[in-house]
N, C-alpha and C positions, 0 to 999 in steps of 0.2 A: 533526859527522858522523864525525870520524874515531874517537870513541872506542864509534861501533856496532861497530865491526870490530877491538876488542880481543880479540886472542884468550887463551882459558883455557890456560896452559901444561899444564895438565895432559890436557884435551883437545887439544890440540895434539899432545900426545908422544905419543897413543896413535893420533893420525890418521898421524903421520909413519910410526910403526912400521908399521902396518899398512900403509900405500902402498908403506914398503920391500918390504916382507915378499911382499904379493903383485906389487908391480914384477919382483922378484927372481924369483918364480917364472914370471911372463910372460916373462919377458927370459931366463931361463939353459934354460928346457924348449924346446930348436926344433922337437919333435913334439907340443906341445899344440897342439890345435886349439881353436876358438871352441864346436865343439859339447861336448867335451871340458868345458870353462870350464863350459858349462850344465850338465850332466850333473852334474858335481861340484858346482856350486851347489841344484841340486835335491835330490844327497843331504843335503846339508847342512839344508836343509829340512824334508827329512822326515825325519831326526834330531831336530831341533831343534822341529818340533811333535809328535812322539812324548813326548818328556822333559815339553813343555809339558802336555802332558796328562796325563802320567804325574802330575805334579806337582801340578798343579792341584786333581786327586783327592782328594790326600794332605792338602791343606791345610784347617787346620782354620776358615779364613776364609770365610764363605758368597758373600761380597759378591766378592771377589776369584775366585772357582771360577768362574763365569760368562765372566768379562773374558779368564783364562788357558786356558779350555778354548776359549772363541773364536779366539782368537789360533793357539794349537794346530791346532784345525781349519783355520784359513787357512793356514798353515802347511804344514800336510799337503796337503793342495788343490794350492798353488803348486809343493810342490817333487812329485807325480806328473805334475802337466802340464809341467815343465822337464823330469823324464826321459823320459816317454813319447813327450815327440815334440818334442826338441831343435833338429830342423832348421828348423823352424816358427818355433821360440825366437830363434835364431839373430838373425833377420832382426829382430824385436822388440827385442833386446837391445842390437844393435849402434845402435838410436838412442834406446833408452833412457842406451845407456854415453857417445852423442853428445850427447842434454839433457844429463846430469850433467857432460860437461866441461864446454859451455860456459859452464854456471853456476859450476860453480868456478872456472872462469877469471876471469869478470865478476867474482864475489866476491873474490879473490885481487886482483884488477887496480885494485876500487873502494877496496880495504885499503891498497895500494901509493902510488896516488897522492895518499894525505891524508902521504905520508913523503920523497917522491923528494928533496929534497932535502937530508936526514939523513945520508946513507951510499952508499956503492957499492954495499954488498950490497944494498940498496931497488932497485937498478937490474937488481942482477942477477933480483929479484924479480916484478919489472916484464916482462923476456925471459920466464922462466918462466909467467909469466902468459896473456902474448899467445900465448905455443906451448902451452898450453893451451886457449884461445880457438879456436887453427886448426885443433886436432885436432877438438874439437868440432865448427865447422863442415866441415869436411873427412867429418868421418862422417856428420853429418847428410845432406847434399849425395849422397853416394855407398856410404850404408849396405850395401849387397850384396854390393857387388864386393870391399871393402875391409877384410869377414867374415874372411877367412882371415888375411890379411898383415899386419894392423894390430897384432897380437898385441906382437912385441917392442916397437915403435913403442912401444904403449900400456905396457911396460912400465918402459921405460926414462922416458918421461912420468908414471910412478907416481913411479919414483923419484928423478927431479930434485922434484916435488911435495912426496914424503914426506922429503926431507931438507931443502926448505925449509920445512916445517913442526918439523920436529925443531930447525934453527936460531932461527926463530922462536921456539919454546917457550925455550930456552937462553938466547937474548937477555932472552924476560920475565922468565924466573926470578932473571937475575943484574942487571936491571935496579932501582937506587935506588928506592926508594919517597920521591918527594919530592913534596910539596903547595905551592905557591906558594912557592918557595924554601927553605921547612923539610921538615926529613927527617921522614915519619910515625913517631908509634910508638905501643904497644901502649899503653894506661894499662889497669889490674885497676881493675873500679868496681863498686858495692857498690850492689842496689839498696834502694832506701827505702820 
């Protein structure tokens, strides 16, 4: 069980970064608003299925122009309805962003306890976990109200997250490659 929840150091660095990255900006902007967050998620969108489609055109792949021009149109779709009418969004988002904690909470917390008794830092992984967990329920419970003010909350919960994924990735990367008491290594083999 525990070695489902090994994580890819290199997916790891790039989830930490990013939870820093937008933790930091939830947490240091005190006049962003929730609708604000949608608006700029939607442009992001309809950027991002323009390019798709843009692209997709271009390609001289028949099979793949179908699959990218689709994507593209959803794309486009989603991010007019996040601008057009954000405050609707709002309310959608806030317990879409409450399932998404509380599963990385669970996931985080089912990862921890195959380790607790390895290290401190597992413990301290474990606290992050569970306040993970209560943010999630917490939103879930009270998604409306809790629209506006959760903003730094959730940011600063970005970035205790996205630093315990940046350490994780650190620990894998300089972690021994050992297989039953011998250390792995590379052999070059020639096939026949």
């Amino acid at each position: 069980m525990g070695n489902l929840f090994v994580t890819n150091s290199k997916n790891s660095l790039s989830r930490g970064i990013s939870a820093v990255l937008i933790g930091s900006v939830f947490l240091f902007f005190p006049g962003l608003t929730i609708r604000t967050v949608i608006i700029i998620i939607g442009a992001f969108l309809l950027l991002n299925g323009l390019f798709t489609i843009i692209l997709s055109n271009r390609k001289k792949a028949a099979i793949l122009n179908g699959f990218l021009s689709a994507q593209g149109l959803i794309n486009l779709i989603i991010g007019m309805v996040l601008i057009t009418s954000p405050t609707i969004m709002v309310k959608a988002f806030m317990i879409f962003i409450g399932i998404i904690l509380l599963l990385m909470g669970l996931l985080q917390l089912a990862g921890v306890l195959g380790t607790l008794s390895r290290s401190l830092w597992t413990w301290i992984f474990l606290i992050i976990a569970l306040m993970t967990i209560a943010c999630g329920v917490f939103l879930l419970s009270d998604p409306f109200k809790s629209a506006e003010t959760i903003l730094p909350f959730l940011g600063a919960l970005l970035i205790l997250n996205g630093i315990s994924e940046l350490i994780m990735a650190w620990k894998k990367r300089h972690q021994p490659n050992i297989y039953k008491g011998s250390k792995i290594q590379d052999i070059p083999y020639e096939e026949v």
